[in-house]
N, C-alpha and C positions, 0 to 999 in steps of 0.2 A: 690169613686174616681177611675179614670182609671189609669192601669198601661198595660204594653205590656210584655207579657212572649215569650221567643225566644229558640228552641232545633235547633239544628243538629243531628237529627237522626245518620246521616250517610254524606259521602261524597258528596257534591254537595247537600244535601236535608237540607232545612232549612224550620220552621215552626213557625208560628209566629200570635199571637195570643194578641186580645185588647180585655180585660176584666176588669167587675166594682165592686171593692169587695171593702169592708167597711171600716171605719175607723179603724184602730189598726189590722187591718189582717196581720196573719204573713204569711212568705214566704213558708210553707207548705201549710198551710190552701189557699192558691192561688193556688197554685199548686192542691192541692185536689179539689177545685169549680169548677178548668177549665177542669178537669176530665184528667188531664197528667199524675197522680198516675198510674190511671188504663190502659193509652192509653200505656204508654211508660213505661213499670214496669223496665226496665233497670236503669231509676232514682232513683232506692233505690237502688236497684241488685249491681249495680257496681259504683265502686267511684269514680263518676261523679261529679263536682265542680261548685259549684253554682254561681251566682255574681248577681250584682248588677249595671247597666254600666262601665261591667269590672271588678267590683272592687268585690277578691273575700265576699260571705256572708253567713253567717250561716242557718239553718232553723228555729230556732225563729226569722231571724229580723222583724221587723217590717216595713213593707211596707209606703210608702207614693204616694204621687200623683205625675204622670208622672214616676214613676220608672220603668226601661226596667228589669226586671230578664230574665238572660241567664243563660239557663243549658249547660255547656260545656264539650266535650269531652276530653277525655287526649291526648296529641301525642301521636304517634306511634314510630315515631323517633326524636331521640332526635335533633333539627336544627345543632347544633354545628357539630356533625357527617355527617349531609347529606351533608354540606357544605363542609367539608375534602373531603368526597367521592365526590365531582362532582369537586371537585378543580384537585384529582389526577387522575379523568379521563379524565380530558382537559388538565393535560399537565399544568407546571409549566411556559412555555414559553409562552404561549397564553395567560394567564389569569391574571384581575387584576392589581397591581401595575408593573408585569413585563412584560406586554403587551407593551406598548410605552418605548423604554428607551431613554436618552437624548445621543445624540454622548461623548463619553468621561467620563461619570457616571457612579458609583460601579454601583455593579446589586444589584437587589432590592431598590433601590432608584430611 
């Protein structure tokens, strides 16, 4: 059966790979065939998160046909933070719901 294995080494680098492993292979033993153990030792090293089209997955699951496994990296920053910080460096009056106001409307509405 073919499935497709996908990393993000790093920023901007994505790697992606169609390989044919057998019926009841688990999501290590794919990982170990297409030789990613050895290429990218970071996969064990650090606690990188595995999935399944998204969806997180353990290292016994069992694989089926057509499944994309993504090795995904962690943020760095947390989104909800970076989104404060870029909100309070533009300035509460530019941005957002208080960008257009209606003539005669409380603010922030």
């Amino acid at each position: 059966m073919k499935i497709t294995l996908m990393h993000a080494p790093a920023p901007r680098e994505v790697v992606e790979e169609v390989l044919d492993v057998p019926e009841g292979c688990t999501l290590r033993q794919a990982l170990d065939q297409a030789g990613w153990l050895q290429r990218f030792p970071d996969i064990e090293a650090e606690p990188l998160a595995l999935g399944i089209w998204g969806r997180k997955a353990g290292w016994d699951r069992v694989l089926r046909e057509g499944d994309r496994v993504e090795v995904v990296r962690g943020l760095r920053v947390d989104p909800k933070v970076a989104r404060r910080e870029r909100f309070m460096g533009q300035g509460a009056r530019s941005t957002g719901l208080f960008a257009r106001r209606r003539p005669g409307s409380k603010a922030g509405y």
